[in-house]
N, C-alpha and C positions, 0 to 999 in steps of 0.2 A: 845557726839559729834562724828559723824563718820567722817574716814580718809576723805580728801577734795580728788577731784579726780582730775587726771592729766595727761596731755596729754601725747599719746604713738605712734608714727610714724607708720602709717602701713606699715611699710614692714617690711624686715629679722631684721632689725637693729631699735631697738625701742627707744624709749626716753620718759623723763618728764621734766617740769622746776620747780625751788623752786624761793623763792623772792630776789630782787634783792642786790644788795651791800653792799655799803655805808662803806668800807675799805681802810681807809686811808694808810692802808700797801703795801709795795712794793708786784707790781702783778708779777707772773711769770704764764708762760704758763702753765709749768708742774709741777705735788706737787705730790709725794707719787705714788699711783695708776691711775690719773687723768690727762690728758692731753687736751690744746684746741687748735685747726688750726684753721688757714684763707686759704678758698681756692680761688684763682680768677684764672677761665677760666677752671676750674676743678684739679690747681696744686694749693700746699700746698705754701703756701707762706713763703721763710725764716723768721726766727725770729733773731731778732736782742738781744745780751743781753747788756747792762748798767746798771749798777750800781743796780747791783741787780733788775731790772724789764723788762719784755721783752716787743719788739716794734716789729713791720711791717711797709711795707714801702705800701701805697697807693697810687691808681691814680685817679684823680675826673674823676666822670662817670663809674669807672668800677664798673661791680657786684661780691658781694663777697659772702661765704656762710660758716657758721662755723662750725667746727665739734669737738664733743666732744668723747673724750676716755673715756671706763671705762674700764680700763688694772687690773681690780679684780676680783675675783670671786660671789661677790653678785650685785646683782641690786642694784642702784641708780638713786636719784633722782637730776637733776641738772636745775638750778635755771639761767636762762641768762638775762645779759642785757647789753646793746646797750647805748652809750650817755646816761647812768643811767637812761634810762628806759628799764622798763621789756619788752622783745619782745614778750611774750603774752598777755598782758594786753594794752602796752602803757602807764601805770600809769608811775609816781616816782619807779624805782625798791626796792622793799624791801622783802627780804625772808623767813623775819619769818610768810609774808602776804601772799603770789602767790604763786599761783602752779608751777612745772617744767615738762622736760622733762625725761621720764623713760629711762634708757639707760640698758640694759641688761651687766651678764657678757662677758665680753671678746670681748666688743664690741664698738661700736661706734653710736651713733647720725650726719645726718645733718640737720643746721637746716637754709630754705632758706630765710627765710625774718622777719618780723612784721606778727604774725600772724592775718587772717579779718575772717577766719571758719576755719571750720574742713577739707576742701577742697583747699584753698588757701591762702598765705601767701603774703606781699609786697617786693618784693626783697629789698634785703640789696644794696645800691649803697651810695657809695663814694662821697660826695658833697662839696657844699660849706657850712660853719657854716648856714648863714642867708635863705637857701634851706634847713639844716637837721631836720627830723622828729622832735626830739627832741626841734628845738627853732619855728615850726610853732606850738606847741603845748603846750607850757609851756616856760619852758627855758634852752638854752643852756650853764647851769653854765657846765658840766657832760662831754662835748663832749670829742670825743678823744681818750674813753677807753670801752674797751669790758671786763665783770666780768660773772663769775658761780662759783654759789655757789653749794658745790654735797654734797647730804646728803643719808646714808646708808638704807637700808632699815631694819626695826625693825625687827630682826630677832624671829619667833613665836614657838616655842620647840610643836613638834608634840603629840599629846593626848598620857598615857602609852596605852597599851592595857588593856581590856577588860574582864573579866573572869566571864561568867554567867555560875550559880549553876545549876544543872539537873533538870527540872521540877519537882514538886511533883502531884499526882493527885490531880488534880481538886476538888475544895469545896469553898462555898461560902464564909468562911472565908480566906481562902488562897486567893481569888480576890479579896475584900477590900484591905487585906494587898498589894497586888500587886499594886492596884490601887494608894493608898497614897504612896509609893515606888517610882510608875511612877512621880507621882507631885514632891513629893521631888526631883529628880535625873532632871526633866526639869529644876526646878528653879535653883540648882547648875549648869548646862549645863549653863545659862544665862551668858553671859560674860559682863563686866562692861563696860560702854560707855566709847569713848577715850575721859580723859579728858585731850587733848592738850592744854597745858597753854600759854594763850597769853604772850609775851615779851613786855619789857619796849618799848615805842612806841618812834622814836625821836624824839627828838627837831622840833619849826618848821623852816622850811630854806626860811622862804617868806623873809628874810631879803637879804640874800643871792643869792634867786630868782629875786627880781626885780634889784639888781647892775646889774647882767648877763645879765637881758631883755636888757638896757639899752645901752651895749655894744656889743651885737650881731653884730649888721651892721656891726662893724667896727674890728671883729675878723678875722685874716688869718687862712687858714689851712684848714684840712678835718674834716669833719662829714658824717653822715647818713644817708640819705634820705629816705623816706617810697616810695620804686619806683613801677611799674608795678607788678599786679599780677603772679603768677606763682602757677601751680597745687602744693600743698603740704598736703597730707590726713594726717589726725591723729584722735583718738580716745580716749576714757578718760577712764583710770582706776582706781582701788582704790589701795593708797599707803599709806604706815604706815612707816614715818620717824621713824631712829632707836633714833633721841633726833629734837624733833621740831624745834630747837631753834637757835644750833650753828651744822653749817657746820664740813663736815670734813678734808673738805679743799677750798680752796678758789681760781679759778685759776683768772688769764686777763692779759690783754695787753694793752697798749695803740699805740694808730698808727697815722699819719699824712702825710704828703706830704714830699720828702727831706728836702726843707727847714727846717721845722718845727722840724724833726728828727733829724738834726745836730745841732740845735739850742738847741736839750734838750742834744748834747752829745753825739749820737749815732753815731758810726763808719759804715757809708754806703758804705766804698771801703774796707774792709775785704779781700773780694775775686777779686775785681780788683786791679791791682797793677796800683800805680801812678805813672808817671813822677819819682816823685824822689824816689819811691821806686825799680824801674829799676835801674835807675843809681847806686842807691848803693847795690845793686845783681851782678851789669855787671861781667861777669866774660872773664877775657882777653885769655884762652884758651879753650873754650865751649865742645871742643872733649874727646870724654871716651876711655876708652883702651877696644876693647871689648871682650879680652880675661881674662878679672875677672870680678868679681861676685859685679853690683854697686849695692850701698848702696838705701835703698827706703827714701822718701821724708822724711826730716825730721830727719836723723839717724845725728851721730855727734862722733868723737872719744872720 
C-alpha cells in the first residue's frame, strides 16, 4: 500500500491533516514542539488555562481561523478537527483514518475553514449548537472542542554510495554476466510496499449519537458553522508517517461563549481587575520617590 496523500497549503507555509480525535485526555494548546491558535480578525486569541486544559473565549457570528506550529526540525503531519469532525473530510474525526495537513519545519499552517476543493474552504464561524456544521449533519454530542493530532514524518536514511568496478573489455560472455547482474541489482532496488496497519477501529457511538440528536435544540453555547466560502489552495502530497497509528502529540482546546466558560471554571477577569480586586490593591499613598530606582511589576522584599 502506498503512503495516502495529503493536503499541503500552497504557499511559504505548508500543511497536512491526520484523523481526528477521540481523547478523553485533558487538551492543551501546546505539547513539546507543537502549538495550536485561534485567530479571530487576524489576532491570536488568548488562551485561557483550567485545570489543566485550555479554553478560548468566542463570539457567535465571528470568523475564526486556526493555526498550527510546527516549532521542530522535521515535517509533520497534523490531523484537525472541529465539533469532532475532521475539517477535511466532515466525517466522525478519527486519525488513524484521514489524512492531514503537511506543516514544514520551523513553521506554521493556517487552516481557514471546512475544506469543499483544493481551491476553497467553509469559513469557520462561531454559531449556535442547533446552526453548527456538526449537528446539521450528524450530531452534536462533540461540540465545543477543536483537536490535532501531529504525527512525524518517517524518517528514510539516504542509499550508501556506490562503487562500480572498471570496465573490462567487451565479450559476450562478460554481457550475459552483466545482463543477469542488471536483473538481480533491479529486483533488490524494489522496495517493499508500505504495509500500514489498520488500528483497532472504535466502538460504535450510535448510542451516544441519537441521545445528542435529541437534545440539540435545547443546548446553550457555541459551536461551528460550515459558513461562506473563502479562497484556500492546497495540493496533495505523498507522506510516510514516522508510526501510523499513535500521534506524537495531541494538542485542543475547547471554547464557548462567557457564560459557558465560567460555568466550566474558567477565570475570564485575569487581566481585568474587578471591583473588588481594586479595592483590595487601593493604595492610600499612590506617589513614588523618583529619585530611586522602583522596583518592576511583581518584585517583593
Amino acid at each position: 500500500m502506498t503512503p495516502k496523500p495529503l493536503l499541503i497549503a500552497a504557499t511559504l507555509l505548508t500543511a497536512t491533516l491526520v484523523p481526528a480525535l477521540g481523547h478523553a485526555a485533558a487538551l492543551r494548546n501546546r505539547r513539546g514542539a507543537y502549538e495550536l491558535q485561534v485567530l479571530v480578525g487576524g489576532h491570536v486569541r488568548h488562551t485561557y488555562q483550567s485545570q489543566g486544559r485550555s479554553y478560548i473565549l468566542g463570539e457567535l457570528g465571528a470568523r475564526y481561523v486556526l493555526r498550527v506550529w510546527n516549532h521542530s526540525g522535521r515535517r509533520v503531519e497534523a490531523d484537525v478537527s472541529v465539533d469532532g469532525r475532521d475539517v477535511l473530510t466532515g466525517k466522525p474525526a478519527d486519525f488513524q483514518a484521514q489524512r492531514g495537513y503537511l506543516i514544514s519545519p520551523w513553521s506554521y499552517v493556517d487552516i481557514d475553514g471546512w475544506r469543499i476543493s483544493t481551491r476553497q474552504a467553509a469559513a469557520f464561524r462561531f454559531s449556535t449548537v442547533p446552526d453548527s456544521y456538526a449537528a446539521r449533519t450528524g450530531s452534536a454530542r462533540e461540540v465545543g472542542v477543536i483537536g490535532v493530532a501531529v504525527f512525524p514524518e518517517r524518517y528514510v536514511p539516504p542509499r550508501p554510495p556506490v562503487y562500480v568496478a572498471p570496465p573490462r573489455p567487451p565479450s559476450y560472455a562478460s554481457d550475459k554476466a552483466a545482463g543477469r547482474a542488471a536483473t538481480g541489482s533491479a529486483a533488490r532496488d524494489e522496495e517493499p510496499e508500505d504495509t500500514r496497519a489498520e488500528g483497532p477501529r472504535p466502538a460504535s457511538s450510535a448510542p451516544r449519537a441519537v441521545e445528542a440528536k435529541r437534545a440539540t435544540r435545547q443546548r446553550e453555547g457555541l459551536a461551528t458553522a460550515f459558513g461562506e466560502a473563502v479562497n484556500s489552495r492546497v495540493t496533495e502530497v505523498p507522506f510516510a508517517r514516522a508510526d501510523p497509528l499513535h500521534p506524537a502529540a495531541v494538542l485542543g482546546l475547547h471554547y464557548d461563549d462567557a457564560r459557558g466558560l465560567v460555568a466550566m471554571g474558567v477565570d475570564l477577569d485575569w487581566r481585568r481587575p474587578t471591583e473588588a480586586r481594586l479595592r483590595q490593591t487601593a493604595d492610600p499613598f499612590p506617589e513614588v520617590d523618583p529619585r530611586y530606582a522602583q522596583p518592576p511589576p511583581g518584585w517583593s522584599r
